[in-house]
C-alpha positions as a Markdown table, in Angstrom:
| # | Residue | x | y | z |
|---|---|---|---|---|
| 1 | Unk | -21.5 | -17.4 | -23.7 |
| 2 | Unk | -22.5 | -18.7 | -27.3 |
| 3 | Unk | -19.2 | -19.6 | -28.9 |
| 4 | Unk | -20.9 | -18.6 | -32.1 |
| 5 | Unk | -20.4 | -14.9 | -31.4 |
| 6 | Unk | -18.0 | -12.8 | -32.5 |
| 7 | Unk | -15.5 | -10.9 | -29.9 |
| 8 | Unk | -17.4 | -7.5 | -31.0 |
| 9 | Unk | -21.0 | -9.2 | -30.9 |
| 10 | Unk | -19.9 | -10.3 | -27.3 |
| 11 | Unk | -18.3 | -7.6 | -26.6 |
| 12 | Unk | -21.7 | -5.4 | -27.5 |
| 13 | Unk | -24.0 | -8.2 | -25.5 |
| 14 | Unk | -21.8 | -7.7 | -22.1 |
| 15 | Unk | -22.1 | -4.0 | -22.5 |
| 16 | Unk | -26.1 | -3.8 | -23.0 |
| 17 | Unk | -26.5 | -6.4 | -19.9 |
| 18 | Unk | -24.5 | -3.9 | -17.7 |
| 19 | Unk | -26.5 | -1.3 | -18.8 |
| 20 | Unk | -29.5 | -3.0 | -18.8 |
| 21 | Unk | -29.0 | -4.3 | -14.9 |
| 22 | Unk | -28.0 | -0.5 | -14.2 |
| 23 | Unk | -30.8 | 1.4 | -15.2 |
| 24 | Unk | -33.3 | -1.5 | -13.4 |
| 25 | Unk | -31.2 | -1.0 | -10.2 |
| 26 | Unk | -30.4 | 2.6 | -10.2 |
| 27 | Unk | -26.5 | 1.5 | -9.1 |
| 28 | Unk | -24.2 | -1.3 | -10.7 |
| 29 | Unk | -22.6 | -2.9 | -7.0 |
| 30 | Unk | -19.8 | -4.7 | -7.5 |
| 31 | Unk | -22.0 | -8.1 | -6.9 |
| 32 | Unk | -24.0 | -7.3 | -9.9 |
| 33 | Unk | -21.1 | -6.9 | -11.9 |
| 34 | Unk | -19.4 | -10.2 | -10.8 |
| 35 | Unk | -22.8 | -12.1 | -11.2 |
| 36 | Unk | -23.0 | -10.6 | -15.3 |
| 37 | Unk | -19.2 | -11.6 | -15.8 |
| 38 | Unk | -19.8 | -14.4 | -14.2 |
| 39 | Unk | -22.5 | -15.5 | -16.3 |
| 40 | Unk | -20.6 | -14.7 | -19.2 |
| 41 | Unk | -17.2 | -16.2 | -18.2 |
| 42 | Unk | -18.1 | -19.1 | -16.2 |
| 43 | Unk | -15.2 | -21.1 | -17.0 |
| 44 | Unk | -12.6 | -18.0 | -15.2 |
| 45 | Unk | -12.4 | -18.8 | -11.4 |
| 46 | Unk | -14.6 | -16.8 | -9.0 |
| 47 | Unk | -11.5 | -15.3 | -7.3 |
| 48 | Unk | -10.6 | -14.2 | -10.2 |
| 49 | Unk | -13.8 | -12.3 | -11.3 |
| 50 | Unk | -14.2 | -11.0 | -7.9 |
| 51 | Unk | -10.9 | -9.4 | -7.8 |
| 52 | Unk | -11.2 | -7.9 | -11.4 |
| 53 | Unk | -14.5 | -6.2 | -10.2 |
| 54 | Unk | -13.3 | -5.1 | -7.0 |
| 55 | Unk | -9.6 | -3.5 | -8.9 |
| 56 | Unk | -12.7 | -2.0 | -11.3 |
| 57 | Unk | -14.1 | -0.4 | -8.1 |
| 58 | Unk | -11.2 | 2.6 | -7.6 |
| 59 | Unk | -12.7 | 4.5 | -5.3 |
| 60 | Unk | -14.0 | 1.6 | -3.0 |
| 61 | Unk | -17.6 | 3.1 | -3.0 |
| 62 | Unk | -18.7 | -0.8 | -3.9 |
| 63 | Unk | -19.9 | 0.6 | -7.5 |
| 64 | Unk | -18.5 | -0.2 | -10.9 |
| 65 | Unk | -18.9 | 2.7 | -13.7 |
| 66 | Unk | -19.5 | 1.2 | -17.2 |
| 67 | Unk | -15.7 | 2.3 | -18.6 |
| 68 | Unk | -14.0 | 0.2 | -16.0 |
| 69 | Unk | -16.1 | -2.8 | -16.7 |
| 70 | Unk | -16.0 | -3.1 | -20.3 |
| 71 | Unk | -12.0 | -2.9 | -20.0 |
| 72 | Unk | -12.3 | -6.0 | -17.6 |
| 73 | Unk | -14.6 | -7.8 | -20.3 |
| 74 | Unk | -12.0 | -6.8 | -23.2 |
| 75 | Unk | -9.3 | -8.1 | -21.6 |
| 76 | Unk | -11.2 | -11.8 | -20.9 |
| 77 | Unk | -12.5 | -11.8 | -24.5 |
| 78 | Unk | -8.9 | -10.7 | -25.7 |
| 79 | Unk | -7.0 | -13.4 | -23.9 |
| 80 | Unk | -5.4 | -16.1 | -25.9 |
| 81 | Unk | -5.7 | -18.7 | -23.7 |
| 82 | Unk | -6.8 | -19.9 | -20.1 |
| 83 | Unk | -3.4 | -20.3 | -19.0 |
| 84 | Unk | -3.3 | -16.6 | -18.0 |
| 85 | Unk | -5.8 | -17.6 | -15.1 |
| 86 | Unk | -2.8 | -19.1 | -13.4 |
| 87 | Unk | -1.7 | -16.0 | -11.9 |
| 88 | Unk | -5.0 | -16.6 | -9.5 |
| 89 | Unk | -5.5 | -19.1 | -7.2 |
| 90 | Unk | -8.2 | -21.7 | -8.3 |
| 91 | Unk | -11.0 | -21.7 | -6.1 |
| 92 | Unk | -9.8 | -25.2 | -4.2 |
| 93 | Unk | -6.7 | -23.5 | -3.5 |
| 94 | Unk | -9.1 | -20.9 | -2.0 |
| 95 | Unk | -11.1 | -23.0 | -0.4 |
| 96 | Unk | -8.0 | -24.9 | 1.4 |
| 97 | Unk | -7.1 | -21.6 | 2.5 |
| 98 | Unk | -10.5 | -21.0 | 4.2 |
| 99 | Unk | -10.4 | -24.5 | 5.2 |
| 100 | Unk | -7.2 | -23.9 | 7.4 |
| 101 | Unk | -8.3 | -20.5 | 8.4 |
| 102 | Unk | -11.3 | -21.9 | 9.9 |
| 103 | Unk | -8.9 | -24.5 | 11.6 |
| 104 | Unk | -6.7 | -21.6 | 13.2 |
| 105 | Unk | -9.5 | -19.9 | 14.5 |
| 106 | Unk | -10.9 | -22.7 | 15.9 |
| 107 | Unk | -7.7 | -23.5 | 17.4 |
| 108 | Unk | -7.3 | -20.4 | 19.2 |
| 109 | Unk | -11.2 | -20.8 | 20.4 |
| 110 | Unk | -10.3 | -24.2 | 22.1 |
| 111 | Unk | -7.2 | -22.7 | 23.9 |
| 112 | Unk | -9.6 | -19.7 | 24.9 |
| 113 | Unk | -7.5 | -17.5 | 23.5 |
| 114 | Unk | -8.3 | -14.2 | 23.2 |
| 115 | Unk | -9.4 | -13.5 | 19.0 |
| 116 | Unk | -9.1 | -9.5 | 18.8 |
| 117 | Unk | -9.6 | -7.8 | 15.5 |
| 118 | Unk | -5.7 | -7.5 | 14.9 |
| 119 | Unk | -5.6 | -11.7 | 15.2 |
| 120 | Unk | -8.1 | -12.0 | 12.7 |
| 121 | Unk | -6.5 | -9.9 | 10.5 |
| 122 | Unk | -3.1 | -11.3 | 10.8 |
| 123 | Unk | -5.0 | -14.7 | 10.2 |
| 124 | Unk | -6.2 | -13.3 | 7.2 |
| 125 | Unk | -2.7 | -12.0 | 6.3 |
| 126 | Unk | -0.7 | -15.3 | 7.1 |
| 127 | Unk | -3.4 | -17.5 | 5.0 |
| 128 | Unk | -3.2 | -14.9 | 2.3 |
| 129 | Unk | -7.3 | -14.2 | 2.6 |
| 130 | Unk | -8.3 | -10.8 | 0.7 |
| 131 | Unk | -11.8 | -9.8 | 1.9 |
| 132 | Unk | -14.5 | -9.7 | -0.7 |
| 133 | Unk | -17.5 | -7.1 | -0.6 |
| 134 | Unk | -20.2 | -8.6 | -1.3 |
Protein backbone atom coordinates (compact mmCIF):
# COMPACT_ATOMS: atom_id res chain seq x y z
CA UNK A 1 0.00 0.00 0.00
CA UNK A 2 1.29 3.61 -0.90
CA UNK A 3 3.27 4.67 2.17
CA UNK A 4 2.17 8.09 1.25
CA UNK A 5 -1.24 7.52 2.77
CA UNK A 6 -2.51 8.41 5.79
CA UNK A 7 -3.90 5.57 8.36
CA UNK A 8 -7.50 7.21 7.72
CA UNK A 9 -6.96 7.52 3.84
CA UNK A 10 -5.98 3.69 4.04
CA UNK A 11 -8.21 2.93 6.26
CA UNK A 12 -11.16 4.46 3.85
CA UNK A 13 -9.29 2.65 0.60
CA UNK A 14 -9.49 -1.00 2.35
CA UNK A 15 -13.10 -0.28 3.30
CA UNK A 16 -14.39 0.84 -0.46
CA UNK A 17 -12.34 -2.34 -1.97
CA UNK A 18 -14.31 -4.72 0.38
CA UNK A 19 -17.26 -3.17 -0.58
CA UNK A 20 -16.52 -2.79 -3.96
CA UNK A 21 -15.56 -6.78 -4.34
CA UNK A 22 -18.90 -7.45 -2.34
CA UNK A 23 -21.38 -5.85 -4.34
CA UNK A 24 -19.58 -7.48 -7.74
CA UNK A 25 -19.72 -10.94 -6.03
CA UNK A 26 -22.97 -10.83 -4.23
CA UNK A 27 -20.93 -12.49 -0.99
CA UNK A 28 -17.45 -11.46 0.58
CA UNK A 29 -15.83 -15.46 1.16
CA UNK A 30 -13.27 -15.54 3.37
CA UNK A 31 -10.71 -15.94 0.23
CA UNK A 32 -11.76 -12.65 -1.12
CA UNK A 33 -11.08 -11.06 2.03
CA UNK A 34 -7.57 -12.66 2.53
CA UNK A 35 -6.71 -11.87 -1.15
CA UNK A 36 -7.80 -7.67 -0.40
CA UNK A 37 -5.69 -7.85 2.94
CA UNK A 38 -3.36 -9.44 1.30
CA UNK A 39 -2.83 -7.12 -1.29
CA UNK A 40 -2.80 -4.42 1.09
CA UNK A 41 -0.49 -5.99 3.82
CA UNK A 42 1.83 -8.00 1.81
CA UNK A 43 4.61 -7.84 4.09
CA UNK A 44 2.24 -9.73 7.21
CA UNK A 45 2.65 -13.55 6.71
CA UNK A 46 -0.08 -15.49 4.90
CA UNK A 47 -0.87 -17.55 8.05
CA UNK A 48 -1.39 -14.77 9.68
CA UNK A 49 -3.96 -13.12 7.34
CA UNK A 50 -5.66 -16.27 6.91
CA UNK A 51 -6.22 -16.82 10.48
CA UNK A 52 -7.44 -13.13 11.09
CA UNK A 53 -10.04 -13.69 8.29
CA UNK A 54 -11.08 -17.01 9.37
CA UNK A 55 -11.42 -15.54 13.56
CA UNK A 56 -13.42 -12.59 11.38
CA UNK A 57 -15.77 -15.49 10.07
CA UNK A 58 -17.79 -16.23 13.61
CA UNK A 59 -20.32 -18.13 12.51
CA UNK A 60 -18.11 -20.41 10.18
CA UNK A 61 -20.53 -19.82 7.19
CA UNK A 62 -17.07 -19.00 5.15
CA UNK A 63 -18.34 -15.18 4.85
CA UNK A 64 -16.86 -12.02 6.33
CA UNK A 65 -19.41 -9.06 7.18
CA UNK A 66 -17.87 -5.61 6.61
CA UNK A 67 -17.71 -4.70 10.70
CA UNK A 68 -15.48 -7.64 11.40
CA UNK A 69 -13.14 -6.88 8.54
CA UNK A 70 -12.42 -3.35 8.97
CA UNK A 71 -11.53 -4.19 12.78
CA UNK A 72 -8.87 -6.68 11.31
CA UNK A 73 -7.56 -3.86 9.00
CA UNK A 74 -7.53 -1.27 12.11
CA UNK A 75 -5.67 -3.34 14.02
CA UNK A 76 -2.69 -4.02 11.09
CA UNK A 77 -2.77 -0.20 10.30
CA UNK A 78 -2.60 0.52 14.20
CA UNK A 79 0.31 -1.72 15.00
CA UNK A 80 3.53 -0.16 15.95
CA UNK A 81 5.67 -2.45 14.66
CA UNK A 82 6.17 -5.90 12.81
CA UNK A 83 7.43 -7.48 15.79
CA UNK A 84 3.74 -8.30 16.79
CA UNK A 85 3.71 -10.80 13.79
CA UNK A 86 5.87 -13.03 15.94
CA UNK A 87 3.09 -14.55 17.75
CA UNK A 88 2.47 -16.40 14.11
CA UNK A 89 4.43 -18.82 12.70
CA UNK A 90 6.30 -17.50 9.51
CA UNK A 91 5.25 -19.19 6.58
CA UNK A 92 8.76 -21.49 6.41
CA UNK A 93 7.91 -22.53 9.81
CA UNK A 94 4.64 -23.52 8.03
CA UNK A 95 5.87 -24.94 5.35
CA UNK A 96 8.44 -27.24 7.52
CA UNK A 97 5.41 -28.32 9.24
CA UNK A 98 3.71 -29.41 6.00
CA UNK A 99 6.92 -30.61 4.92
CA UNK A 100 7.05 -33.29 7.89
CA UNK A 101 3.38 -33.83 7.69
CA UNK A 102 3.77 -35.01 4.21
CA UNK A 103 6.79 -37.19 5.56
CA UNK A 104 4.39 -38.92 8.23
CA UNK A 105 1.84 -39.64 5.93
CA UNK A 106 4.05 -41.00 3.60
CA UNK A 107 5.51 -43.05 6.21
CA UNK A 108 2.50 -44.64 7.33
CA UNK A 109 1.67 -45.30 3.31
CA UNK A 110 4.98 -47.33 2.96
CA UNK A 111 4.23 -49.41 6.17
CA UNK A 112 0.59 -49.86 4.62
CA UNK A 113 -0.70 -48.71 7.46
CA UNK A 114 -4.08 -48.12 7.65
CA UNK A 115 -4.62 -43.69 7.35
CA UNK A 116 -8.34 -43.31 8.83
CA UNK A 117 -9.78 -39.88 9.24
CA UNK A 118 -8.92 -39.82 13.15
CA UNK A 119 -4.93 -40.39 11.97
CA UNK A 120 -5.11 -37.60 9.80
CA UNK A 121 -6.44 -35.56 12.27
CA UNK A 122 -4.12 -36.45 14.97
CA UNK A 123 -1.36 -35.80 12.31
CA UNK A 124 -2.77 -32.49 11.94
CA UNK A 125 -2.92 -32.09 15.74
CA UNK A 126 0.71 -33.39 16.56
CA UNK A 127 2.28 -31.00 13.60
CA UNK A 128 0.11 -28.26 14.86
CA UNK A 129 -1.72 -27.94 11.20
CA UNK A 130 -5.07 -25.69 11.47
CA UNK A 131 -7.13 -26.30 8.30
CA UNK A 132 -7.68 -23.32 6.06
CA UNK A 133 -11.09 -22.75 4.03
CA UNK A 134 -10.35 -21.83 1.08
Amino acid sequence: MDESLTKSQKYLFMEREFIKTKEKEKIMKTKMSYDILKKFFGDKSNNRLYQLVNEADKDGTDNVELEDFMKIVDDLLNQEKDDDDDDFLDDESYDDRFKDFAQKMGDLANQNAPISPTTVKELLKEFKIELVKE
